[in-house]
N, C-alpha and C positions, 0 to 999 in steps of 0.2 A: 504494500500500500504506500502509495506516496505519504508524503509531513504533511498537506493540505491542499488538495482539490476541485474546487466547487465550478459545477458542472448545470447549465443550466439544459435543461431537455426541452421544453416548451412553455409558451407564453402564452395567456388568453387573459388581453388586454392590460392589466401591469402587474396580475399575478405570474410567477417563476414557479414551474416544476425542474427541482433540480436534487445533484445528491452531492454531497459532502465526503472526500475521502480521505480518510485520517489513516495512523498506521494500526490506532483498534477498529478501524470497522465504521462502517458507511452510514451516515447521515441523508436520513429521504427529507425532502422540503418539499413545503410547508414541514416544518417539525415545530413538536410541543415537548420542551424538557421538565419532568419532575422535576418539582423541587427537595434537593437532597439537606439540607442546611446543614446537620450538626452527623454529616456521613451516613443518613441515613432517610433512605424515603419514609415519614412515618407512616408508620402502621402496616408498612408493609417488606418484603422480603425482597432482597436486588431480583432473584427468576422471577417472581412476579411482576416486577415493574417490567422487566423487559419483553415478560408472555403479554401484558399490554399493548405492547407496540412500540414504548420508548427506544427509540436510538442512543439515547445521549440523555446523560441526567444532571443537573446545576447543584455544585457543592459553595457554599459559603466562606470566602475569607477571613470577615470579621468572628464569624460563631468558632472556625476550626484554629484561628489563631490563639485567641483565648483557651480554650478547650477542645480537645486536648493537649495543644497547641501543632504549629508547622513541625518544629524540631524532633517531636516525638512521632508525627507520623512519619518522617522522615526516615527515620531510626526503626520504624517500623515498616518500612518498604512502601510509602505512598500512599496513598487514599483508599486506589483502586483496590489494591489489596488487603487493605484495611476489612475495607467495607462491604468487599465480594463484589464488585463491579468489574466486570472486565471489559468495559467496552466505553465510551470517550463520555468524560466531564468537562463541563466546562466550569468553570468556578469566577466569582464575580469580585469586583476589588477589594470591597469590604468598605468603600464609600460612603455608599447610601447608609449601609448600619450603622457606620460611627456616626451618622449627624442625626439618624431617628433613634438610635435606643442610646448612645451611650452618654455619661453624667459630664457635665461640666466641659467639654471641648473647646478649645482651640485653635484656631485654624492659622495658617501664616504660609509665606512660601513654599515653607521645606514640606510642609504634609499641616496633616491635623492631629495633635495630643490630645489626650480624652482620657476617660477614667474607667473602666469596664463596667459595666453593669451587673455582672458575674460578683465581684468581690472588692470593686474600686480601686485596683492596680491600676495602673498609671503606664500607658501605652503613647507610642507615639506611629501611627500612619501613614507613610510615605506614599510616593511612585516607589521611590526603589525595593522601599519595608515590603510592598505586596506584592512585588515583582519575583523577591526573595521567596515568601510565604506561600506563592503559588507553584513557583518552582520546586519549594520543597513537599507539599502535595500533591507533586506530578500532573497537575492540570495539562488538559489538551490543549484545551479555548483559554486564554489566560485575556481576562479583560484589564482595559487600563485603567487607573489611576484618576478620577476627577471629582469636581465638586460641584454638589447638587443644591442649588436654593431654591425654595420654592416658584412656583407660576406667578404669586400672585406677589412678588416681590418688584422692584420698582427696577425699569426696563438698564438703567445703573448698574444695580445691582446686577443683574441678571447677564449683564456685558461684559463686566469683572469679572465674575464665577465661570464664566464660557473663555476668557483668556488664559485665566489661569489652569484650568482644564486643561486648555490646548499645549502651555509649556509642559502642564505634567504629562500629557501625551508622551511628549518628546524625553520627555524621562521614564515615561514607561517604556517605551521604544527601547533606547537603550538600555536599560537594564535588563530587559527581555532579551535584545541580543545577547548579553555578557554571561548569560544563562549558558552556555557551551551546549553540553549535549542537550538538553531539557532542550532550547531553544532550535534543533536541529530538530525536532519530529513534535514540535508542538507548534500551536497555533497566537497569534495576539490579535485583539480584535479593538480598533478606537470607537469613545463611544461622541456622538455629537449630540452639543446641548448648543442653549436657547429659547429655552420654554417654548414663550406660543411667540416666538418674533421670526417671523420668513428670516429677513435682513441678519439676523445674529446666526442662526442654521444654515444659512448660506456661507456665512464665515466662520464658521465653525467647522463645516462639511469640507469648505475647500480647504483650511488650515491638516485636518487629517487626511485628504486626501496626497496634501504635500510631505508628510511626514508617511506615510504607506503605510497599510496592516492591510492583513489575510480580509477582515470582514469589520464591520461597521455597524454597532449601535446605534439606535435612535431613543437617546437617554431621557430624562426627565419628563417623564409622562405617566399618567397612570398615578399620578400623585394628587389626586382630586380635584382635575378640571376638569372632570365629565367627559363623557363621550362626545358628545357636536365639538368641544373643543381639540380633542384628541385626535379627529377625523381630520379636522381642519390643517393640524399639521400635517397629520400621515397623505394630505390632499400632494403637500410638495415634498418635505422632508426627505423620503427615500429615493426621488430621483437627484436630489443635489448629490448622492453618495455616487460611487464607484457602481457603474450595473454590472460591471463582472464578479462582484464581489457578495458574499450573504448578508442582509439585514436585519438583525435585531432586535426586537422589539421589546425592552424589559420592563417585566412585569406584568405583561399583559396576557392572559386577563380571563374577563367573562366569556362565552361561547359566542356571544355574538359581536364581541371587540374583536376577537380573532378571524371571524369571517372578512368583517369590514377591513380588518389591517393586511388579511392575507390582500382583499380586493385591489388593496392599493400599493400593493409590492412587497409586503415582510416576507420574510423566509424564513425565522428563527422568532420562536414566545419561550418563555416562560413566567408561574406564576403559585404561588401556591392554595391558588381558589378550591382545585378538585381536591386534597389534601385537606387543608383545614376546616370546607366545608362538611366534606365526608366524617370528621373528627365529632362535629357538632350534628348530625343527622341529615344535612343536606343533601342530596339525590340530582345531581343533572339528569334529565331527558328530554328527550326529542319533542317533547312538547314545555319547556320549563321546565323550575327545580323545583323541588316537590320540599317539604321538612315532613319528612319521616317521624315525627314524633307526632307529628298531628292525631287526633283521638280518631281519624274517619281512618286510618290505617291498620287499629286494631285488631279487624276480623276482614283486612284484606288479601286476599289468598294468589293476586295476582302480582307480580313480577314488578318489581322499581319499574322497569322501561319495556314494554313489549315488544320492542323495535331493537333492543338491545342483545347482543350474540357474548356478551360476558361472562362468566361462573359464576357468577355471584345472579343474573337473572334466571338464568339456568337450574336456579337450584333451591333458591330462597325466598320466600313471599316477603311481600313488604309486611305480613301481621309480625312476620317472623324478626322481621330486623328493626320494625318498631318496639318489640318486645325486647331487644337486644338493646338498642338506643335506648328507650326510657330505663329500663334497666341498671345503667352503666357499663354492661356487660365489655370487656375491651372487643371482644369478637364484633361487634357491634363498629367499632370503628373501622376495624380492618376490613367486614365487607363493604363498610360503604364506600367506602375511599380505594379497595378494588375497582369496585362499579364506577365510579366515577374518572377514575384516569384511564378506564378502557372505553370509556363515554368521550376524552378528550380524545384520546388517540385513532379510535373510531373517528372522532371528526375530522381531524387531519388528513388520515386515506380518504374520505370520502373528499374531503378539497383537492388531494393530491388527483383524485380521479377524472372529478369536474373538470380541472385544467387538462388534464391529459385529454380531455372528450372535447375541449372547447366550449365549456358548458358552465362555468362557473358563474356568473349571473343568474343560471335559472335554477342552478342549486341554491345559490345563498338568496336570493329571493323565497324557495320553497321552504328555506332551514328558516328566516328570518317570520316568515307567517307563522309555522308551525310553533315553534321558539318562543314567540313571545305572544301570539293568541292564546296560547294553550298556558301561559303566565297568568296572564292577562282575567282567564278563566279561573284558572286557581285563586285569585284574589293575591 
């Protein structure tokens, strides 16, 4: 397998069907990565995430430097083998964590110092710290290094945070090179910020496009501007990138963020909706997500999703897994959160298919009725 690949097969209109070749194993796009945060998909087992469908699963910088930290997985041969994955992570900078969860930070040139949330040690965040941190968890995808302020911060603000980003690009870059072998069969991918300003993503996009990576985020979204606002970017955003390269969408999302963002060129989600909803009783299906804890599911003897070819429809009524959920039963979380990432990944091949057919409007048109009427219906 080549260090990194990306191969587009067909277009219908700015969606890319393409596949990703790394030296563990091929990436189909549109792709959706579980989210792995602390090594581990919760609630469920690495063969199962990947009997789902996942290609590729997202491990955490911030959570796995902390706990159990880089060094020790190090020492203990990597992530992948940690955590029984043998096939491509991408792992993200630990950015965004340090400015939403951790205590008292500081931000300045060199990185951001912060206080763990874990225990209050006293950490400092680099380009180079997570460049280091990724390398020694043997990431595939190693993302860069930036800084995230919110949408709704003042267009200033927001021009400063997208410069600084862009030198620490250029310091993720190199430290990613100085990686030796790690850097010889793995991936780096820049990410472009901007908020909601065409004009700042356009200098953003061509600033990493001058400094060159494998693939290309489209950062700072998904951080609650809504959907029309989200859309509005992804309207331009992903053709300022590189089109020979994959695009990234972090964070993203609900079932029907992803149709929309596939419509408009992404090639790469992640998110941990299917995950932490399944945790608390939530059900995606083909008509809406259902809460499974609802009292009308007590003595229902049919299936989460009719429409659904999972193990978990296959085999378990929803009275059954309401009684699991109200219960607290952990079996309870694990099948919902099966159902539910074979309910993401399901949707992926079904996009990947649309495109291949030339058909992806009249799919996401039919997913978009059924989707949210049958919501809509649920109340």
């Amino acid at each position: 397998m080549p260090r990194f690949q990306f191969t587009i097969h067909q277009t219908d209109g700015k969606a890319r069907l393409g596949t990703i070749a790394m030296q563990r194993g091929e990436i189909r796009t549109p792709a959706f990565m579980p989210v792995g945060t602390a090594a581990t998909v919760k609630a469920m087992k690495p063969q199962d995430v990947r009997a789902s469908g996942a290609d590729i699963i997202l491990g955490n910088t911030y959570h796995l430097m902390l706990r159990p930290t880089a060094e020790r997985m190090d020492r203990l041969g990597g992530l992948h083998g940690f955590m029984g994955w043998n096939r491509p992570i991408l792992t993200d900078s630990g950015g965004y964590q340090v400015m939403s969860l951790s205590e008292l930070t500081k931000r300045s040139e060199e990185g951001v110092a912060f206080k763990s949330h874990l225990d209050g040690t006293k950490h400092m965040l680099s380009p180079e710290r997570s460049m280091e941190i990724q390398r020694l968890l043997g990431s595939d995808i190693v993302m860069a290094f930036d800084e995230l302020v919110p949408t709704t911060s003042t267009r200033d603000v927001q021009a400063a945070a997208m410069e600084r980003s862009m030198r620490w690009a250029k310091r993720s870059r190199d430290g990613f090179d100085a990686g030796g072998a790690h850097a010889e069969r793995a991936a780096l991918f820049g990410i472009q910020q901007g908020a909601l300003d065409e004009g700042l993503r356009k200098a953003s996009a061509d600033a990493l496009k001058d400094i060159g990576f494998d693939g290309y985020a489209v950062g700072g979204l998904a951080v609650g501007e809504g959907q029309e606002a989200m859309f509005g970017v992804l309207d331009y955003a992903p053709g300022q990138l590189d089109e020979a390269k994959p695009r990234y969408l972090m964070g993203v999302g609900k079932p029907d963020d992803i149709v929309g963002a596939v419509e408009r060129g992404i090639d790469m989600f992640d998110c941990v909706l299917p995950t932490r909803s399944g945790r608390t009783g939530q059900a995606f299906t083909r008509t809406g997500p259902i809460n499974i804890r609802n009292a009308k599911f007590a003595e229902d003897q049919g299936p989460l999703d009719p429409a659904c070819g999972c193990p978990v429809c296959g085999t378990w009524s929803r009275a059954y897994l309401h009684h699991l959920v109200r219960a607290g039963e952990i079996l309870g979380a694990m099948l919902m959160t099966e159902h539910n990432l074979w309910f993401y990944q399901a949707l992926m091949s079904d996009l990947r298919g649309a495109i291949q057919a030339g058909q992806l409007s009249v799919f996401a048109n039919s997913f978009r009725a059924a989707y949210r009427g049958g919501a809509a219906e649920k109340g």
